[in-house]
C-alpha positions in Angstrom: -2.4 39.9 -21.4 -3.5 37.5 -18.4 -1.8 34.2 -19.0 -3.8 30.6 -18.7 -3.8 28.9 -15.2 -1.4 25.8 -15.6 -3.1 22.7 -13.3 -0.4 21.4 -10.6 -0.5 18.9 -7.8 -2.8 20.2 -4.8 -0.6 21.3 -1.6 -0.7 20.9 1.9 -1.8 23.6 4.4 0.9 26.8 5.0 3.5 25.9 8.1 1.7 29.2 10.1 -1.5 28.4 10.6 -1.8 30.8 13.4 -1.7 33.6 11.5 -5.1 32.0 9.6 -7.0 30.7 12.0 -9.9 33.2 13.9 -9.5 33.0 17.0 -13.1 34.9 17.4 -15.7 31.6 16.9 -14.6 29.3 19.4 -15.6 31.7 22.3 -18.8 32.8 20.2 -19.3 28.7 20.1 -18.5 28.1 24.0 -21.7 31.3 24.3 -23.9 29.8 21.5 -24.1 26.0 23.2 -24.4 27.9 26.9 -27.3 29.3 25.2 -28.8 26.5 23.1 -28.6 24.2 26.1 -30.7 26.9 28.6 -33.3 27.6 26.0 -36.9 25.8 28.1 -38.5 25.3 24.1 -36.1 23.0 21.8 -38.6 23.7 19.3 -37.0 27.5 18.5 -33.7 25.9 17.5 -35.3 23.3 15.5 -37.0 25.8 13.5 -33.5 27.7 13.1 -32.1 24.7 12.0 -35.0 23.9 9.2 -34.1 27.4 7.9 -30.8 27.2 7.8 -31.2 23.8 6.0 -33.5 25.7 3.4 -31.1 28.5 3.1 -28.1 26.2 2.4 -30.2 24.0 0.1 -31.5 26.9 -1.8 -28.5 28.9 -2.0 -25.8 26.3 -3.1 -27.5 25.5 -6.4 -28.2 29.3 -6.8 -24.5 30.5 -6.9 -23.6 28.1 -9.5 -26.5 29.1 -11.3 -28.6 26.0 -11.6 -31.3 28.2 -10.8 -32.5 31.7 -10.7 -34.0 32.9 -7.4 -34.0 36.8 -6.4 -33.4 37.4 -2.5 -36.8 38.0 -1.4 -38.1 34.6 -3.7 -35.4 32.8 -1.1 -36.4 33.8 1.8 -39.7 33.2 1.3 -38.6 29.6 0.9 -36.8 30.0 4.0 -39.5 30.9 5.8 -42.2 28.6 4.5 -40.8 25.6 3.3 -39.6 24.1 -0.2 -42.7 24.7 -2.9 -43.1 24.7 -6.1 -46.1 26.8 -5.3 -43.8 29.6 -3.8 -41.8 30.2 -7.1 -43.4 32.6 -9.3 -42.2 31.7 -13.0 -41.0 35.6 -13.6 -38.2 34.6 -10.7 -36.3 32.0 -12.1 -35.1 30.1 -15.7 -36.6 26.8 -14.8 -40.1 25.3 -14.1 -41.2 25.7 -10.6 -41.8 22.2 -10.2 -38.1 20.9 -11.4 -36.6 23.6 -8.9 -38.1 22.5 -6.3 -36.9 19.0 -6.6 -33.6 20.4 -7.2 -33.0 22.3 -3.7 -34.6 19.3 -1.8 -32.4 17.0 -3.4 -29.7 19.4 -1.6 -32.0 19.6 1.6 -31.8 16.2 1.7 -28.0 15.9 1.6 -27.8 18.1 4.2 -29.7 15.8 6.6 -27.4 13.2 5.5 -23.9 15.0 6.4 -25.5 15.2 10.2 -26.7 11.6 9.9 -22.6 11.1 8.6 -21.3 12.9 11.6 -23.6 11.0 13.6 -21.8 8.0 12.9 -18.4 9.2 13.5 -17.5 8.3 9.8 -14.1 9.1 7.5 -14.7 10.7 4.9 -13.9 8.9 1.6 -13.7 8.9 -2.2 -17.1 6.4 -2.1 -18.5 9.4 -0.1 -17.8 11.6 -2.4 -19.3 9.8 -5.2 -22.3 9.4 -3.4 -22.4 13.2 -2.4 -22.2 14.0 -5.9 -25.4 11.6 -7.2 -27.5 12.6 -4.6 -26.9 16.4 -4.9 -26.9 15.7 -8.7 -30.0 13.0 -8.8 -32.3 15.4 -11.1 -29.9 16.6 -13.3 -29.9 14.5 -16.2 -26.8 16.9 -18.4 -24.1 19.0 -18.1 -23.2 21.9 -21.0 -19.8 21.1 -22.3 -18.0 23.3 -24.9 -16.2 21.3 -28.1 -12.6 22.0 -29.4 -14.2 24.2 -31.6 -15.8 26.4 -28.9 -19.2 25.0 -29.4 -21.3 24.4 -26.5 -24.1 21.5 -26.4 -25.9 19.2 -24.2 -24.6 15.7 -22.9 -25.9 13.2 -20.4 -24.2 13.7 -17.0 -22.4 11.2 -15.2 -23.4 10.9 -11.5 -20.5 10.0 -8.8 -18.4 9.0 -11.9 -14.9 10.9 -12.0 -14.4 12.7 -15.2 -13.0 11.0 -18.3 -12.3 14.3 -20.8 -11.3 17.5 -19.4 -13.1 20.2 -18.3 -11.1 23.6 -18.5 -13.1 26.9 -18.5 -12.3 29.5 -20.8 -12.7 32.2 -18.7 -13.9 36.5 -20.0 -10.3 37.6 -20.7 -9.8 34.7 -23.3 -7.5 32.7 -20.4 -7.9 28.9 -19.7 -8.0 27.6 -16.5 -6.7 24.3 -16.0 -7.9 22.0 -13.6 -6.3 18.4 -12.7 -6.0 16.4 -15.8 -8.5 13.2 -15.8 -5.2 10.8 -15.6 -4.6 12.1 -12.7 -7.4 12.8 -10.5 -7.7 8.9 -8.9 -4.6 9.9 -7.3 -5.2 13.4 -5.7 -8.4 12.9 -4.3 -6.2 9.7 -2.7 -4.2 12.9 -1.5 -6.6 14.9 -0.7 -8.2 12.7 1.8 -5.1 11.1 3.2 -4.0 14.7 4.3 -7.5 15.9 5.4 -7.2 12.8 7.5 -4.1 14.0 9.2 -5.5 17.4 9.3 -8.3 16.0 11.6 -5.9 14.1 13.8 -3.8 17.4 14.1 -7.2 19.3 15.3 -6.8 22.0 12.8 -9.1 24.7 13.2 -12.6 24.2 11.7 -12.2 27.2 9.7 -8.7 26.8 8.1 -9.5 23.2 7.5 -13.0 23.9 5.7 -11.4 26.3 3.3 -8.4 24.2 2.7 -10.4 20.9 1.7 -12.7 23.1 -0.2 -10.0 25.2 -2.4 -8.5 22.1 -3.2 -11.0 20.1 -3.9 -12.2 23.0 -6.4 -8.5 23.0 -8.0 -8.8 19.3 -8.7 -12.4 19.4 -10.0 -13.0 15.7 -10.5 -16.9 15.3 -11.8 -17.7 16.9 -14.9 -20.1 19.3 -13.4 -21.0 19.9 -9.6 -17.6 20.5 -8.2 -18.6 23.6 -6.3 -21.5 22.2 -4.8 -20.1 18.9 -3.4 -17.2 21.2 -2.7 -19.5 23.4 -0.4 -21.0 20.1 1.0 -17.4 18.8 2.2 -16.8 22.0 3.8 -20.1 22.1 5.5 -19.6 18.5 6.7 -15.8 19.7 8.5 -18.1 22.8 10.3 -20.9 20.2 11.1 -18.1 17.8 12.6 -17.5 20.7 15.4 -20.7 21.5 16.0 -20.7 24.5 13.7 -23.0 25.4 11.4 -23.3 24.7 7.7 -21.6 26.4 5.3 -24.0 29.1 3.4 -22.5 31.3 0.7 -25.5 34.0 -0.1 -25.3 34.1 -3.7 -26.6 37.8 -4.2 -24.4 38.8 -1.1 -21.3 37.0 -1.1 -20.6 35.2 -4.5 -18.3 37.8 -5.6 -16.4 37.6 -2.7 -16.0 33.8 -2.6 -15.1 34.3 -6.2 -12.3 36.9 -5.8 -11.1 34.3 -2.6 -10.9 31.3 -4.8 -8.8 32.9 -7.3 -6.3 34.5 -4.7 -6.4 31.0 -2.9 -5.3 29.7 -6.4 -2.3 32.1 -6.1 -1.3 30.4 -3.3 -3.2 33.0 -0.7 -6.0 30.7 1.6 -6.3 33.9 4.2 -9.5 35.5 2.3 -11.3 32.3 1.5 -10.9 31.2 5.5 -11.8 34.7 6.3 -14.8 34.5 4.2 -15.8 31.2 5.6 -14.8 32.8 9.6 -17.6 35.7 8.3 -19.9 33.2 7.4 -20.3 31.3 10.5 -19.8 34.5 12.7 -22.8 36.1 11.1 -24.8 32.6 11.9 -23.3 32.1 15.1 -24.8 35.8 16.0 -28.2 35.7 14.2 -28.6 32.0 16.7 -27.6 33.7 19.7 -30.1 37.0 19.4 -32.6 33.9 18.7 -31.9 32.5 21.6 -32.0 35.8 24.0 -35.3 36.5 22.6 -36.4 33.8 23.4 -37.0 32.1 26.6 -40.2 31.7 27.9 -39.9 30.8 31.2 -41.4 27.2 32.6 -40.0 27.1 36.2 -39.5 28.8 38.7 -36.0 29.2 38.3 -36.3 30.3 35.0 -38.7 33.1 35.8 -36.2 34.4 37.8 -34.1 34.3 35.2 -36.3 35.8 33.1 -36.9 38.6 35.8 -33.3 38.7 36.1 -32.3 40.0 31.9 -35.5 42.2 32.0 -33.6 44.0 34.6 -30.4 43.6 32.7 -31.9 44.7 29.6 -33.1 47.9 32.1 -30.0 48.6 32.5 -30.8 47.7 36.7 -27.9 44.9 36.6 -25.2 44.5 35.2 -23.9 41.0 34.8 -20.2 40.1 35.3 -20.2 38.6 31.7 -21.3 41.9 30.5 -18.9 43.6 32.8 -15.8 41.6 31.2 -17.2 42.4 27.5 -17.2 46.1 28.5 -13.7 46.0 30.2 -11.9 44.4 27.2 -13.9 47.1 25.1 -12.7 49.8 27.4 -8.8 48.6 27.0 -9.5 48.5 22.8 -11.2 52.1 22.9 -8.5 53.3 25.0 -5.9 51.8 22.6 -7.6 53.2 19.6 -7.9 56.7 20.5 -3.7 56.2 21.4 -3.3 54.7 17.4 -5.5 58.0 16.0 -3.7 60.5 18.1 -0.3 59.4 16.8 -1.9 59.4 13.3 -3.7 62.5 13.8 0.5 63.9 15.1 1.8 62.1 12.3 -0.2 64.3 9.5 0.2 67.4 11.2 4.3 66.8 10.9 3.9 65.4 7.0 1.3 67.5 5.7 0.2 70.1 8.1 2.7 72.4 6.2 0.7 72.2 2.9 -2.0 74.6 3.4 -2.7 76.7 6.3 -6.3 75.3 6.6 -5.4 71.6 7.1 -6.0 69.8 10.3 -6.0 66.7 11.7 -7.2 65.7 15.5 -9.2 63.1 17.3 -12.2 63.6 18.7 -14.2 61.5 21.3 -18.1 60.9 21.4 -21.2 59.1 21.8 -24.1 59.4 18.7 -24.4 63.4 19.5 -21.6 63.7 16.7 -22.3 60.5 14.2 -25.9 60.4 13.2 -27.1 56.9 14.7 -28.8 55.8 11.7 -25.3 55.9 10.1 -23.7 53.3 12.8 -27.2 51.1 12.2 -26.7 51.2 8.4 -22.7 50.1 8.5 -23.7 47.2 11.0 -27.0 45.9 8.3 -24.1 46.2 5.6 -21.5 43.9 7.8 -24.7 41.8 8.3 -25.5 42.0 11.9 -28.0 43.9 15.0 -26.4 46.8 16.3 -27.7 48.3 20.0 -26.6 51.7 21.1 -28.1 51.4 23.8 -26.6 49.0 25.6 -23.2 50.5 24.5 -21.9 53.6 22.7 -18.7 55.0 22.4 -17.0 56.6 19.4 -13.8 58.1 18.2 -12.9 59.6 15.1 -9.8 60.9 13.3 -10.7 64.0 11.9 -9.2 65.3 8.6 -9.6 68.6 7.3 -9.1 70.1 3.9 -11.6 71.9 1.6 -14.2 69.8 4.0 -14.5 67.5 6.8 -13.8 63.5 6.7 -14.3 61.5 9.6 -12.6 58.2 10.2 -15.2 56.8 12.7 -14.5 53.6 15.0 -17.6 52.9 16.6 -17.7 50.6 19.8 -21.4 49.6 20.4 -23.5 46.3 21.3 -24.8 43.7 19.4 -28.5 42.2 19.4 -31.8 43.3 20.7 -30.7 42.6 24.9 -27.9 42.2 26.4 -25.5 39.7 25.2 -21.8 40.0 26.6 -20.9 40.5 22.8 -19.6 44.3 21.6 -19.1 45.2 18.1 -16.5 47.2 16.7 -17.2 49.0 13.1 -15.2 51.4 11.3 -16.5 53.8 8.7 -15.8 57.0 6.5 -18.1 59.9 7.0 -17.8 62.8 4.6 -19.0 66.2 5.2 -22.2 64.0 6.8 -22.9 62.2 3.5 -23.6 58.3 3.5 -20.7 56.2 5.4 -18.9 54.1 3.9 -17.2 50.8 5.5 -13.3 50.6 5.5 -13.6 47.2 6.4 -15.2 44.1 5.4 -16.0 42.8 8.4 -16.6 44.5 11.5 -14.5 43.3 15.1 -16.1 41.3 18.0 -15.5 41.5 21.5 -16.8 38.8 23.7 -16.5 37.6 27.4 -15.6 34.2 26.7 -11.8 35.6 25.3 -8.8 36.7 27.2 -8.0 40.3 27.0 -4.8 39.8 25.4 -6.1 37.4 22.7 -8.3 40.2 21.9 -5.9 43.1 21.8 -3.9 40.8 19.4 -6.6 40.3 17.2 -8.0 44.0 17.5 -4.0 45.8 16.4 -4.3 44.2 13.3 -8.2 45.3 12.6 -7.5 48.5 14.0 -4.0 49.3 11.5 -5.9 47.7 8.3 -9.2 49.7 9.2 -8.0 53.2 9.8 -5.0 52.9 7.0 -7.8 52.0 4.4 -9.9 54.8 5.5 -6.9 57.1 4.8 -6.4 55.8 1.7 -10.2 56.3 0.5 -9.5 59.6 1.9 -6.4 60.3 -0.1 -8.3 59.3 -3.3 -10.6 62.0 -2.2 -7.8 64.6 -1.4 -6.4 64.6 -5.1 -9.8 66.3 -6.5 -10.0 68.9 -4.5 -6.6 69.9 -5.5 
């Protein structure tokens, strides 16, 4: 039987932060402010911005389940603005009206952690407090269960630190304990004091985000809210670098961002800051295709410029940036076709023996051999554009037994023009049936990085990749025998 979580003093960051950090968004930031600052209409990242503000505002309260909106109810809001008008009663638990006010009370606290940046303020526990009413102001109770496992209704106290405590009983009958009241004065004092030195030791955006948010979850100091304000404190470290906010889809990514607090509560912050590293790639990517599209040209110069990526996006020029993307991508392809050979030798030497009809080899190609709709559909389920046509190579390990599976690694670019970015995704194709990701998130290669920065990054993707592709294949194996 599970056993209950047992509450203990928060601690500091792991000594090798190296291994955490990705060292993937600060080139894609370096691109996304050459973009934003060459863009002749400010106006198309304001209106990014205003969704993005929507998004997070509608999506924070969602995951905890303040409210119930389906995916295509949210984006609608996205879109079009915070209405009551726009929330059709079948799509929710609440009145329109009151979830409305909810998510622009969030909007609204958004605004304010730019406005806090702004002023080049500390963050503190009379912050905190104030987060917490203002992302709380409508909510007039909180649901709390009795020593008798009875649940009922009691008024709320807003930026007040808890005075009872508040331990979920979780599916499996364990208890999860967070920090007793007694002592939650005193670790939010440490939490701050060593997000303080955190920021004076520049620690990465990412790592630092996740960090102050895990922790802030394992003290939980308000009797309801936590993973909100918790959400808005990470936000506000992203904001600080010029990042963008934190936004956890709720139908997408909550059971992720579930499954990476509890393995952060074990001690393991790698998933939660890889979660949070997907997150702002995934932005940091949907900004920059905005911006590509989307330069109308106002001088002279910039019609030439224009002129100039119509005839990249030909194909009639290729720019040096794109040229550097393309070389790194040709050093990881090379690489990768070396790691499938050797596995593709290896198999033949362990099981080749075991029946006569097994084989195992690599084979090189473009989309003549993987359907194209099946690289399209991998890249919409790792959440980003993919374009063949500005670059497509492929190579797959090939495994045969009573049929074909395909371990695919699939180097092509990203967005609708030309970008300097390549994408790296790795599938499972069996006997030409649907393909399956063997990993989460798919690899970037950019011109902003240094090729051996990448080729550290990539080993790692490339041996976790193709190893669980060969174990889904494995699974597969013992069936047909």
């Amino acid at each position: 039987m599970p056993e209950d979580y047992k509450w203990h003093e928060i601690a500091d960051l792991p000594p090798d932060l190296r291994s955490l950090e990705s060292n993937e968004l600060e080139p894609l930031h370096r691109i996304w402010l050459q973009q934003k600052d060459s863009l002749a209409d400010q106006r198309i990242i304001e209106e990014f911005n205003q969704q993005l503000k929507r998004e997070w505002a509608i999506e924070t309260g969602a995951i905890e389940g303040v409210y119930v909106l389906d995916r295509g109810v949210t984006q609608i809001m996205i879109e079009h603005g915070i209405k009551s008008s726009l929330i059709p009663h079948s799509a929710h638990n609440k009145s329109p009206e009151y979830v409305a006010t909810i998510i622009q009370d969030q909007a609204e606290v958004l605004d304010w952690l730019f406005d806090f940046v702004k002023g080049d303020r500390s963050l503190t526990d009379g912050f905190i407090r104030e987060l917490h009413q203002a992302l709380l102001r409508h909510q007039e109770t909180v649901e709390v269960v009795d020593q008798s496992g009875r649940g009922f209704e009691k008024e709320l106290q807003k930026g007040v630190y808890k005075t009872t405590p508040n331990n979920p009983r979780r599916e499996d009958g364990t208890v999860f304990e967070y920090c007793p009241p007694e002592h939650v004065a005193a670790e939010m004092d440490r939490l701050l004091a060593l997000h303080e030195e955190h920021t004076r030791r520049a620690v990465p955006p990412e790592v630092e985000a996740a960090w102050l948010h895990h922790r802030f979850t394992q003290i939980h100091p308000f009797e309801d809210g936590n993973g909100r304000v918790a959400r808005a404190i990470a936000s506000l470290v992203f904001i600080n670098a010029r990042w963008f906010p934190l936004v956890i889809r709720n139908t997408d990514e909550k059971s992720k961002y579930i499954t990476a607090l509890e393995l952060a509560d074990s001690g393991d912050l790698g998933p939660l800051i890889s979660l949070f590293s997907g997150v702002q790639k995934r932005v940091f990517l949907t900004a920059l295709d905005l911006s590509y599209r989307s330069k109308p040209p106002g001088t002279i110069d910039a019609a030439v410029e224009s002129a100039r990526d119509l005839f990249i996006g030909m194909g009639k020029i290729v720019p040096k940036e794109w040229m550097a993307a393309k070389r790194i991508a040709g050093h990881l392809y090379a690489r990768t076709v070396q790691r499938l050979s050797a596995a593709a030798d290896k198999l033949r030497g362990e099981i080749g023996s075991v029946q006569p009809k097994f084989q195992f080899g690599v084979h090189e190609s473009n989309t003549v051999a993987v359907k194209e709709s099946q690289v399209l559909q991998v890249a919409r389920t790792l959440g980003y554009s993919a374009n063949l046509a500005e670059h497509n190579q492929m190579a797959d390990l090939r495994l045969v037994t009573a049929r074909t599976t395909k371990i695919v690694m699939s180097f092509h670019g990203v967005g609708t023009m030309y970008r300097g970015i390549i994408a790296v995704s790795a599938f499972l194709e069996a006997d030409a049936g649907e393909p399956v990701p063997v990993c989460e998130e798919f690899f970037q290669i950019n011109y902003e990085e240094e090729q051996s920065q990448a080729e550290g990054r990539y080993e790692a993707w490339l041996e976790r990749s193709v190893a669980r592709g060969l174990t889904i294949w494995q699974q597969s194996v013992l069936g047909e025998l």
